[in-house]
C-alpha positions in Angstrom: -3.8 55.4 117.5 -7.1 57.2 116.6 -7.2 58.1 120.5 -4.0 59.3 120.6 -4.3 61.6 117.4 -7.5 63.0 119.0 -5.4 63.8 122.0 -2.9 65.6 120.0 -5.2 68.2 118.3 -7.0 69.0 121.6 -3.5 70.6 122.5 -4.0 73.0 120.0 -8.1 74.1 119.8 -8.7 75.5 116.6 -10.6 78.3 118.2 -7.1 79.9 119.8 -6.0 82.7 118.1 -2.8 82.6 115.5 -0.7 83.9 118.3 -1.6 81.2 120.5 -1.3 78.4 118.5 2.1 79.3 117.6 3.2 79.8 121.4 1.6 76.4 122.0 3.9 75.2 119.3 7.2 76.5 119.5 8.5 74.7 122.1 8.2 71.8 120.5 9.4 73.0 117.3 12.4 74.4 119.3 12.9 71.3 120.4 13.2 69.1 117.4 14.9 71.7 115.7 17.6 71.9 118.0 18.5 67.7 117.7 18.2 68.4 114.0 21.0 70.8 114.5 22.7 68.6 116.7 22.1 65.6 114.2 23.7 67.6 111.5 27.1 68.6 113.2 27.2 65.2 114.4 27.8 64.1 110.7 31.0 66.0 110.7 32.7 63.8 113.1 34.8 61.1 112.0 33.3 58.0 110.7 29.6 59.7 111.3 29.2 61.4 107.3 27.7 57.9 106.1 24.6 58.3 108.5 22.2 60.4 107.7 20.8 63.2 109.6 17.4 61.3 110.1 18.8 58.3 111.5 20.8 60.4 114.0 17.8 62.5 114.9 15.6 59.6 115.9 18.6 58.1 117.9 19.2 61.4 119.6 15.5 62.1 120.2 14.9 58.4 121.8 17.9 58.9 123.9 16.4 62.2 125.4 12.6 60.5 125.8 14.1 57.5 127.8 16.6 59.6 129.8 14.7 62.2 130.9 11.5 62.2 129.2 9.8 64.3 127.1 8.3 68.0 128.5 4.9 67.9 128.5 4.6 71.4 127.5 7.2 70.5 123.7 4.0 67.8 123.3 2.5 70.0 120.8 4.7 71.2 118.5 6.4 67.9 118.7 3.5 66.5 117.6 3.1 69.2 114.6 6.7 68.1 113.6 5.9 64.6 113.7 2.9 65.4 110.8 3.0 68.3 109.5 6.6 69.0 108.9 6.6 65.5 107.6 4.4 66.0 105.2 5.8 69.0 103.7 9.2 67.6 103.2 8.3 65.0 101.7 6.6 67.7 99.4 10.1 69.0 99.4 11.6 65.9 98.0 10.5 66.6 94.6 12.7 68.7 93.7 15.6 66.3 94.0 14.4 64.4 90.8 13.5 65.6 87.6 11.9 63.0 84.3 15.2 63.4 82.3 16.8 61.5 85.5 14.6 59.1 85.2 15.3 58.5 81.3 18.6 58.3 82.4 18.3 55.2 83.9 16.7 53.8 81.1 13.7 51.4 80.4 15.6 48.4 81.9 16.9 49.8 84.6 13.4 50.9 85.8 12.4 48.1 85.1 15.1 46.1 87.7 13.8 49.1 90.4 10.3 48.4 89.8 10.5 44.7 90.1 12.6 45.1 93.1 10.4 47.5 94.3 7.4 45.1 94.8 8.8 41.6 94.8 10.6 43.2 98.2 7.2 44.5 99.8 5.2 41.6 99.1 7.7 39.1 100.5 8.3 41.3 103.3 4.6 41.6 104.1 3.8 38.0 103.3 6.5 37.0 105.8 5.7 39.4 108.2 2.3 37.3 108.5 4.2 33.8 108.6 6.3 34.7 111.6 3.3 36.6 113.1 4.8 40.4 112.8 2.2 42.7 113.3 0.7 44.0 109.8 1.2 47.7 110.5 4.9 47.0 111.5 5.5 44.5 108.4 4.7 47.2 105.9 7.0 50.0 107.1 9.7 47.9 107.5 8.7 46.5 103.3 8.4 50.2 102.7 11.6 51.5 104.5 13.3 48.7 103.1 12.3 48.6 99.5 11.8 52.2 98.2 14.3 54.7 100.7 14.6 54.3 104.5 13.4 56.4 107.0 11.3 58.5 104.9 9.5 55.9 102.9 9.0 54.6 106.6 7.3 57.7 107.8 5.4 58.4 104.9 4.0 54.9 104.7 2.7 55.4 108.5 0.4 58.5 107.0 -2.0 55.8 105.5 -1.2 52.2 107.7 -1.4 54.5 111.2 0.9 51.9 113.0 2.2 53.2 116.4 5.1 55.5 116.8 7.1 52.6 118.1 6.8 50.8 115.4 7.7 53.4 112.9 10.8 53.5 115.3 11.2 49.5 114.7 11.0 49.8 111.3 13.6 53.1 111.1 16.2 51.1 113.4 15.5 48.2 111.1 15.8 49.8 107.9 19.2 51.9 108.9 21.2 48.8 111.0 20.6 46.4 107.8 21.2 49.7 105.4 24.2 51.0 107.0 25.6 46.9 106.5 24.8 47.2 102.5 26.9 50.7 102.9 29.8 48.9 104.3 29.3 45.8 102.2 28.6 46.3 99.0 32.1 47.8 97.9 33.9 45.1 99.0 31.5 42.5 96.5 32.8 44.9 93.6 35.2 42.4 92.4 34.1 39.6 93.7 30.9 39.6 91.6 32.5 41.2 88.4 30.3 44.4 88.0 30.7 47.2 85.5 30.3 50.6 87.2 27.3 50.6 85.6 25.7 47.7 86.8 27.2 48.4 90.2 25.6 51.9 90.4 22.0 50.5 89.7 22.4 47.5 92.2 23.4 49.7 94.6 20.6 52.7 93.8 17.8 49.4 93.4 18.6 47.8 97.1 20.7 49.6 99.9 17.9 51.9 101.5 19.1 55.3 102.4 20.0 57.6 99.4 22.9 58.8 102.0 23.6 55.1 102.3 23.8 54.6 98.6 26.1 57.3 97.7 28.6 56.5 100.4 28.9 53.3 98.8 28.5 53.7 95.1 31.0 56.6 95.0 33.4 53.9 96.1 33.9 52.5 92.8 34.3 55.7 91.2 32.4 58.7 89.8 30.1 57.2 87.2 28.9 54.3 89.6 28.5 57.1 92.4 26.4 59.1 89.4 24.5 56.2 88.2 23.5 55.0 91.4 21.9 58.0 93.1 20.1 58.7 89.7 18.9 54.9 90.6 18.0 55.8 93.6 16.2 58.8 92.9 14.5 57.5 90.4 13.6 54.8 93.1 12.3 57.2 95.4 9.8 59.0 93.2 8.1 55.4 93.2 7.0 56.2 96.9 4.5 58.4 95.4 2.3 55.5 93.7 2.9 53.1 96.7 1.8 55.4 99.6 -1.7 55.8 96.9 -1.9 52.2 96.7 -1.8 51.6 100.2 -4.3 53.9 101.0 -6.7 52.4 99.0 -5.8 48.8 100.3 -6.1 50.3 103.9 -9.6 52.1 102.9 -10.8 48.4 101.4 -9.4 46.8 104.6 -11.7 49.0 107.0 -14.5 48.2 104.6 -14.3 45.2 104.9 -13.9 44.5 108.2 -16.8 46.8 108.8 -14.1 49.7 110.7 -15.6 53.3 111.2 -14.5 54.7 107.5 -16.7 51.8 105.4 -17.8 53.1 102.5 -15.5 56.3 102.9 -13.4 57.4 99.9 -9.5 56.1 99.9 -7.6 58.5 101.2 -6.0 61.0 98.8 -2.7 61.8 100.9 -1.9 65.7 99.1 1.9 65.5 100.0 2.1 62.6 97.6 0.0 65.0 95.3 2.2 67.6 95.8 6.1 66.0 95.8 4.5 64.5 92.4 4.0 68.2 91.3 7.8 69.3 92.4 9.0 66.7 90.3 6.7 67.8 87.2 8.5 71.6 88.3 11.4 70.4 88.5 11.6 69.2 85.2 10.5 71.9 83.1 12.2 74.6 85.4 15.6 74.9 85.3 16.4 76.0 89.4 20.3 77.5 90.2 22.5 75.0 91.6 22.9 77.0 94.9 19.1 77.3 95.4 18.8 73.7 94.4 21.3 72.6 96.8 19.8 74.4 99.7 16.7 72.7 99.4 18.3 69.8 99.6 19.8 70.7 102.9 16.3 72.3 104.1 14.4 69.0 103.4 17.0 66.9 104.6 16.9 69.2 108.2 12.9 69.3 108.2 13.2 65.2 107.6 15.4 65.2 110.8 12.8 67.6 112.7 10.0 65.0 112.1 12.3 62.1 113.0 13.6 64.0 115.9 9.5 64.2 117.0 9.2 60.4 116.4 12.3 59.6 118.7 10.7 61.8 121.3 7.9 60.2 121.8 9.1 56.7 121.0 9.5 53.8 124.6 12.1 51.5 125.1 9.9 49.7 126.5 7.2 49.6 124.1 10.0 48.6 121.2 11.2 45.7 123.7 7.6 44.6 123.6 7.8 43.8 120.0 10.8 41.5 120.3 13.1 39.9 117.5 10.4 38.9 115.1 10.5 42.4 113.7 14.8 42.5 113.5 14.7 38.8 111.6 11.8 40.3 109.3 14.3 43.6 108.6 17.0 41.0 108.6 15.3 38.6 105.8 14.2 41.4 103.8 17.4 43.1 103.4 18.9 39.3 101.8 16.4 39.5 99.5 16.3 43.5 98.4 20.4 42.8 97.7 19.6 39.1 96.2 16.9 39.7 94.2 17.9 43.0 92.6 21.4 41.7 92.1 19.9 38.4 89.8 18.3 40.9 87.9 21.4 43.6 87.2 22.9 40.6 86.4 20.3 39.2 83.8 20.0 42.3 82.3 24.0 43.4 82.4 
């Protein structure tokens, strides 16, 4: 991995000029932007709006590198997408949640995210090491799984460094078992006897795409459909504190083992820093609803660019390599995010 980054900024010297960094970019920039744009009008179709424009980027960018391969000379800004444009919209995503939100969902309802939250990544991870999953992989699929899909998956690669194919594993993984809790859960409405309360914050504490969990909560009316993407939201500003904790863990890890970085400083990732600082904006700044709602759209279409850049330079036949350890991991961890979470709505109803 450290090779391959090393690779990637030799693309683009630091000694060119402004002007020829960017024309060593935009191809690549073109590029992804262009399946974004593709991802997003593919959402208008019929039976398409419950997938999000992220999970359709990567499948349309995979589709392109293992049909006719990526251009050598996209490589770079592809590359740029895959990091930088990452990082700031996860930045971005701070403005989608504000502390009163939070409040909203009150002390136990945090409480059943939190605990969800982490009793999901550490089964995940500790079963990822008894059926011999590969650590990297274990802990995006914990972290797509347990705090919001794709880009829980992609931020948690900025600190574990797994390879692209795995943060392509763990995306398919996370939005296959997601996109069954989407279907799902509104049929178990009845069944289980929820209030749309209690339906709302199961559905905001466990299915893993906030586009996932509003196709589904909004099917037992408003104020589940209200309650559960405040749930989820409130969810998602909890990726802040794990992508920090496992840069420390990783930084102890190298230590330990005696890696290149011992006795380095855990890395302080600033988009965590900075989505963190949104949120804090967000709440004492009232913004207008129209400029509120495009930045939505904006962060959701610079999401899809640096998924788009993942699916490009993602093999099929690298993720064949991995096999079906990684799909019953995704498979196991979804039963328990839906299980787990729904003993405690219920508890606490």
């Amino acid at each position: 991995m450290a090779a391959r980054s090393h690779a990637s900024k030799a693309l683009v010297p630091a000694a060119l000029s402004l002007p020829s960094r960017a024309a060593a970019l935009w191809p690549g920039l073109a590029l992804t932007s262009a399946i974004a744009a593709a991802a997003f009008g593919l959402r208008q179709l019929p039976y398409m709006g419950g997938l999000s424009p992220m999970i359709l980027a990567i499948v349309i960018g995979m589709m392109m590198r293992n049909t006719f391969g990526t251009p050598a000379r996209s490589h770079a800004g592809v590359v740029f997408a895959m990091r930088r444009i990452l990082r700031f919209a996860i930045v971005l995503l701070g403005l989608q949640l504000t502390a009163a939100q939070v409040v909203e969902v009150g002390g136990t309802g945090l409480a059943v995210i939190a605990l969800t939250l982490v009793a999901t990544f550490v089964f995940t991870t500790w079963l990822g090491r008894l059926i011999g999953v590969e650590r990297g992989l274990a802990e995006l699929i914990a972290a797509g799984t347990s705090i919001c899909g794709a880009s829980a998956v992609i931020a948690t690669n900025t600190v574990t460094r797994a390879p692209d194919e795995d943060v392509a594993y763990a995306v398919a993984c996370v939005t296959v078992f997601g996109s069954i809790a989407m279907l799902v859960y509104p049929l178990l409405v009845g069944v289980l006897a929820l209030s749309p309360h209690a339906y709302g914050l199961w559905a905001g504490a466990s299915i893993h795409e906030i586009a996932q969990v509003v196709a589904a909560a909004y099917q037992d009316g408003a104020a589940a459909g209200e309650f559960g993407t405040i749930a989820k939201l409130s969810r998602v500003m909890l990726l802040a504190p794990v992508v920090l904790a496992l840069g420390l863990i990783a930084a102890r890890r190298t230590s330990w083992e005696g890696g290149e970085a011992s006795g380095a400083r855990p890395p302080m990732p600033w988009f965590v820093l900075g989505f963190l600082a949104l949120v804090a904006f967000n709440s004492a700044v009232a913004l207008p609803a129209d400029l509120k709602s495009s930045m939505v759209t904006l962060t959701a279409f610079l999401l899809s660019m640096a998924l788009a850049a993942m699916g490009l330079e993602t093999s099929f036949v690298k993720l064949k390599a991995k096999g079906v350890r990684p799909l019953a991991l995704g498979f196991a961890a979804f039963a328990f995010i839906a299980g787990f979470s729904l003993m405690l709505v219920k508890l606490t109803a």
